[in-house]
C-alpha positions in Angstrom: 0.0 0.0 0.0 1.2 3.2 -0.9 0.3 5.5 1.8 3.0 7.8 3.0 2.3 11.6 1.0 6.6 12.4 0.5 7.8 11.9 -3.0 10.5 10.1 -1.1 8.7 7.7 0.6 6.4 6.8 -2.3 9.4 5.8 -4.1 11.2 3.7 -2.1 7.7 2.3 -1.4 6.5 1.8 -5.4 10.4 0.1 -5.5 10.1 -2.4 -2.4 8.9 -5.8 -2.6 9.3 -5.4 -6.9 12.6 -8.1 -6.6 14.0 -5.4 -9.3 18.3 -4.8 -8.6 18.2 -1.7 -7.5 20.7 0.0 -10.5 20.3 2.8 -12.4 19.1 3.3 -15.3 15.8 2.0 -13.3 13.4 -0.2 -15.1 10.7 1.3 -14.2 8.2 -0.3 -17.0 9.0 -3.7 -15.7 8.1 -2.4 -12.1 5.0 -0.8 -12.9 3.7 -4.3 -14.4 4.8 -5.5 -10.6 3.6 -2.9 -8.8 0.3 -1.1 -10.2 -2.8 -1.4 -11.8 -1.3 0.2 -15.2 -0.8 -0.9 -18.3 1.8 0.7 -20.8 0.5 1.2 -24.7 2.9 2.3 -26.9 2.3 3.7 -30.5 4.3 5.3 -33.3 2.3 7.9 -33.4 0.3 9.8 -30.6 -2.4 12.1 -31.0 -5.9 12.1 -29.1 -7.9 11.1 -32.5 -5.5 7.7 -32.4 -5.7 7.0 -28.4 -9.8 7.3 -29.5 -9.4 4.8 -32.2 -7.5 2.8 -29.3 -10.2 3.1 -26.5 -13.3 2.6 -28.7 -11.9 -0.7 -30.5 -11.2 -2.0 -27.0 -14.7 -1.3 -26.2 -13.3 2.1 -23.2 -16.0 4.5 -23.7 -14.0 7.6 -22.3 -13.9 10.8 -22.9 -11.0 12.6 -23.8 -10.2 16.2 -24.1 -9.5 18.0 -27.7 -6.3 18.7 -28.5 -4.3 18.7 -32.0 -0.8 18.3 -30.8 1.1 15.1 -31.0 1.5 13.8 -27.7 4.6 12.8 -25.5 1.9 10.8 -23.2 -1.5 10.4 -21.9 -3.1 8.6 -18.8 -6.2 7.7 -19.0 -7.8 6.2 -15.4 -10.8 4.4 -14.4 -12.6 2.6 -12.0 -9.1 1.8 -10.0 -7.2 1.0 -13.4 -5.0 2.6 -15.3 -3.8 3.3 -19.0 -0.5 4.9 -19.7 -0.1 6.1 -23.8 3.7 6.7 -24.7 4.9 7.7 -28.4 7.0 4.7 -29.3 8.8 7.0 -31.4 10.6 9.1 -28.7 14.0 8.3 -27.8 14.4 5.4 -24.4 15.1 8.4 -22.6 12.1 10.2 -23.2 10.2 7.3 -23.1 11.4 6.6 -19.7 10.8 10.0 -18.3 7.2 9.7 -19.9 6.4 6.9 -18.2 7.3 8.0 -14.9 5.4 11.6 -15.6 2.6 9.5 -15.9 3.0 7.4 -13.5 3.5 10.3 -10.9 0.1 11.9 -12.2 -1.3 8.2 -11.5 0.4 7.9 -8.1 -0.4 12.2 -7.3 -3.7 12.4 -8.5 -5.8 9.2 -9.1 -4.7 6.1 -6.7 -3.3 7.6 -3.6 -6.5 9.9 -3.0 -8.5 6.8 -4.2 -6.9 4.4 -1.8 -7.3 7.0 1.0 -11.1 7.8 0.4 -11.8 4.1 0.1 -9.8 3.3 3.5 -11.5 6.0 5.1 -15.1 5.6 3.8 -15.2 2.0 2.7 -15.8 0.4 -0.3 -19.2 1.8 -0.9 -17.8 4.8 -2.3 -16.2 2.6 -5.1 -19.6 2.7 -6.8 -19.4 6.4 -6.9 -15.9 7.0 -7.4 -16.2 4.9 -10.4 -19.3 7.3 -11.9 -22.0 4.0 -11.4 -24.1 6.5 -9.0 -24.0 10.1 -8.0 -22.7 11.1 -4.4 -24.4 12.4 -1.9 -23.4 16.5 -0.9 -21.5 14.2 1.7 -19.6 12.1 -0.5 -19.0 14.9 -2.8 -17.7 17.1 -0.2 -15.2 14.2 0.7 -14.2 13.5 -2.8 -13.5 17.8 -3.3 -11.4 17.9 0.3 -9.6 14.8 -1.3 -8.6 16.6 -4.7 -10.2 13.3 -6.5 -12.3 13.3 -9.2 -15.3 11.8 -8.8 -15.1 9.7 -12.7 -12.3 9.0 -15.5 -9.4 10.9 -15.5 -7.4 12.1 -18.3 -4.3 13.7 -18.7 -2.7 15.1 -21.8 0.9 15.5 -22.3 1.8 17.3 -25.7 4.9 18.0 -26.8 4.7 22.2 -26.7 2.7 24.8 -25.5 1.4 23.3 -22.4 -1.0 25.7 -20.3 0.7 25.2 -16.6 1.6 29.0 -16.2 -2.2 29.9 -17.3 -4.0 27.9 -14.3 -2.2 27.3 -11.2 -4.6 24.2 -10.1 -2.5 22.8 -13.5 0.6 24.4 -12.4 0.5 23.1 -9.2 -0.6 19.3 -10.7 2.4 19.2 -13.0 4.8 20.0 -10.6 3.6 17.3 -8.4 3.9 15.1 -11.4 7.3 16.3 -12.5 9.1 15.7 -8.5 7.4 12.4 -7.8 7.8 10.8 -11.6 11.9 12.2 -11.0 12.5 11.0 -8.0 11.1 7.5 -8.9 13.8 7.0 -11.5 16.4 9.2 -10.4 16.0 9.9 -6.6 17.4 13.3 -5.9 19.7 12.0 -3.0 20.7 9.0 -6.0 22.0 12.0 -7.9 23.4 13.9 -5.0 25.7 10.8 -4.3 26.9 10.9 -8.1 27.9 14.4 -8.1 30.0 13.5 -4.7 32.1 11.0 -5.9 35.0 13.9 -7.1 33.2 14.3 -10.1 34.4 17.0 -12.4 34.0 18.7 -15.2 32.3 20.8 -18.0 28.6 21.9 -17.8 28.0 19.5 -20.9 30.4 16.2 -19.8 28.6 16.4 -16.5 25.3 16.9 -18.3 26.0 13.9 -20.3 27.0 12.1 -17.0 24.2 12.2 -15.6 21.9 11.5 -18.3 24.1 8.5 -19.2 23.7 6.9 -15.2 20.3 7.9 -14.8 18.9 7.6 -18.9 16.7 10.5 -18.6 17.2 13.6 -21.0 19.8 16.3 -20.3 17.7 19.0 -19.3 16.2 16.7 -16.2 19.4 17.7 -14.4 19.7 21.4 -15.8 19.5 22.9 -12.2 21.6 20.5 -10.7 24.4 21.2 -13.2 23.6 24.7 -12.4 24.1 23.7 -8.7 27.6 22.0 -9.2 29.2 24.1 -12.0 28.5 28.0 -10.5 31.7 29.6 -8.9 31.7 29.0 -5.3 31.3 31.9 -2.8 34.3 32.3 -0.6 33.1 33.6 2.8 35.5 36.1 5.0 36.6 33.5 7.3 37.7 31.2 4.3 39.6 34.1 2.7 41.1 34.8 6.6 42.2 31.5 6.7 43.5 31.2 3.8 45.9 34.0 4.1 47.0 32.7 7.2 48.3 29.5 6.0 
């Protein structure tokens, strides 16, 4: 059960018990198969007319928003299950850090609040998390205080011009996404460690470091490279003791 709320200990949790070697790059498809109630669809192609073709020849009546742009990745959840739509066309890197984008939106938003309305209210409120009747102002009221959506949930994500800086609630739901899907395939104190071990060198060599032991694109680690490679402050008591020696 995935219960604790830190991005921390929702990864190490999502990684325990998967019998996965615990080396980097992670597989985190083959975990997910292990782990959660998600399947992985990949296609050459992604756009929201071809994920409809998908659904509706699989018999999955659900509705998904308009948008022209081809997509990186979409999730799609319902009634405790989820889909996860990658372009098979994207580099392994890409892929990778689509599927975990995903899966942090699916962790975030979808089956964490799930599992903790259902634990708290009991299984009744399956039937109306799952859309099969409406809720009563009570349920409701739980279901808004738990940030769930009462019903399928879809997300899109396209390749440009996403609308997080237009709407905060989004904003604020990407981020989430962004942290938890990072640290679940490149832990932030995983890539601390790496940058300890005397590791030196060019913005770009430690760029391709990184994105080498981790196989996640470059600009992942942008403000970690930032981090490592800006000049160092030298405080008054460093430059005291210095002269001193």
């Amino acid at each position: 059960m995935l219960t604790d709320q830190s991005n921390e200990n929702i990864a190490r949790e999502f990684w325990q018990d998967t019998g996965l070697k615990q080396h980097f790059p992670r597989d985190i498809e083959k975990a997910i198969a292990l782990k959660l109630p998600l399947t992985l669809v990949k296609l050459s192609q992604l756009t929201v007319p071809v994920m409809r073709r998908w659904l509706r020849s699989r018999d999955l009546l659900v509705r998904v928003p308009e948008d022209r742009r081809d997509m990186m990745g979409c999730l799609v959840a319902y009634r405790g299950f989820g889909i996860v739509f990658v372009c098979g066309a994207d580099s392994q890197d890409e892929q990778r850090l689509t599927v975990a984008h995903e899966t942090g939106h699916f962790l975030h938003d979808y089956h964490l609040p799930r599992q903790a309305i259902l634990m708290s209210l009991g299984n009744d409120m399956m039937t109306v998390l799952d859309g099969e009747r409406r809720p009563t102002p009570g349920e409701r009221a739980n279901a808004v205080l738990a940030h769930l959506r009462l019903g399928p949930h879809v997300h899109l994500l396209p390749r440009n011009g996403r609308d997080e800086e237009s709407d905060p609630m989004v904003a604020e739901a990407e981020a989430n996404a962004d942290s938890l899907g990072i640290e679940l395939v490149a832990p932030r104190d995983a890539i601390v460690r790496f940058l300890r071990t005397d590791f030196s060198g060019t913005a770009e060599e430690i760029h391709d470091a990184l994105s080498t032991q981790f196989g996640l694109p470059h600009y992942v680690f942008d403000r970690f490279v930032k981090h490592v490679t800006q000049p160092r402050l030298i405080s008054f008591l460093d430059d005291i003791r210095t002269a001193l020696k």
